[in-house]
Steps between C-alpha positions, in 0.01 A plus 500: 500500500786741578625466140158561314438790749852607558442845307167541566407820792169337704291730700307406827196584526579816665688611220848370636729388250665205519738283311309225378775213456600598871087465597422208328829285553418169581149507490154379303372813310156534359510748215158683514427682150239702546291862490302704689218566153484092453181368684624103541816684687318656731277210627805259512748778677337520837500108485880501387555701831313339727707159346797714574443585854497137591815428386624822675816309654599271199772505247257694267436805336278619219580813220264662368580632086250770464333568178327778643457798227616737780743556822153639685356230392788224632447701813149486546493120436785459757330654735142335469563144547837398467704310712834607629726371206771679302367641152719619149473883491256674276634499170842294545604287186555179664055498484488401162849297506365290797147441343695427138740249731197298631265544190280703701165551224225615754422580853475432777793261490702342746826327411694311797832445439787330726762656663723479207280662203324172411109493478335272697121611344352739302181484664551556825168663519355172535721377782391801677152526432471064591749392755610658822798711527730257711357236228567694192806646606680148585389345177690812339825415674463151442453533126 
C-alpha cells in the first residue's frame, strides 16, 4: 500500500493532510469512489460508515476518490454522513488515475485491495451491505 500511495497527500476528515503510503502501510483499504450528486452513494455511505465504525480498532482503513463536481460539494458530503476516513483532495490527479487503475466505470464502488496493491474484490459493496464487519473484513485478509 505504501508504494501505490507513496506520492499521494490524504486528508482526514478534518482537512489534515496526511501522507497516504505512511497512513495506509500495512493495512486493508477499501477504496470508496463516490459523490455527493449520485443518489445510490448516498444511501450506501451512511451504511459504509456505520460498517466502518465497527471495525474502528482493526488493521483497516477506507479512501474515499471523490467525483464530486465541486470542493463545496466534497465538503458538504464529508460532513453529512461520512465516517472518519482519509479522502483524495478535491481535484487531485491521482482521482482519475486510481479509478483508471481499478477500472472504476460507475459509482458507488468499492474496491478492497491487500496491503500490497492487490485487489481482493471489486464489489465490496456487497460484503458490506451482507456480512458483518468482523465477517467481511477477515474474509478480505484471508483472500
Amino acid at each position: 500500500m505504501s508504494e501505490l500511495f507513496a506520492n499521494i497527500g490524504v486528508n482526514k476528515k478534518d482537512g489534515t493532510l496526511v501522507n497516504g503510503g505512511e497512513a495506509l502501510a500495512g493495512k486493508t483499504v477499501a477504496l470508496y469512489f463516490s459523490a455527493h450528486w449520485c443518489p445510490p452513494c448516498r444511501q450506501f455511505t451512511p451504511v459504509l460508515k456505520d460498517f466502518y465504525e465497527e471495525l474502528e480498532d482493526e488493521d483497516f482503513e477506507i479512501v474515499f476518490v471523490s467525483f464530486d463536481r465541486s470542493e463545496s460539494d466534497l465538503k458538504a458530503y464529508l460532513a453529512e454522513c461520512h465516517g472518519d476516513w482519509l479522502h483524495v483532495p478535491f481535484g487531485s490527479e491521482h482521482i482519475q488515475e486510481l479509478a483508471a487503475k481499478f477500472g472504476v466505470n460507475g459509482i458507488p464502488a468499492l474496491i478492497v485491495i491487500k496491503s500490497n496493491g492487490d485487489v481482493i474484490t471489486s464489489n465490496g459493496r456487497a460484503d458490506v451491505q451482507n456480512k458483518p464487519p468482523k465477517q467481511a473484513l477477515a474474509a478480505w485478509k484471508s483472500a
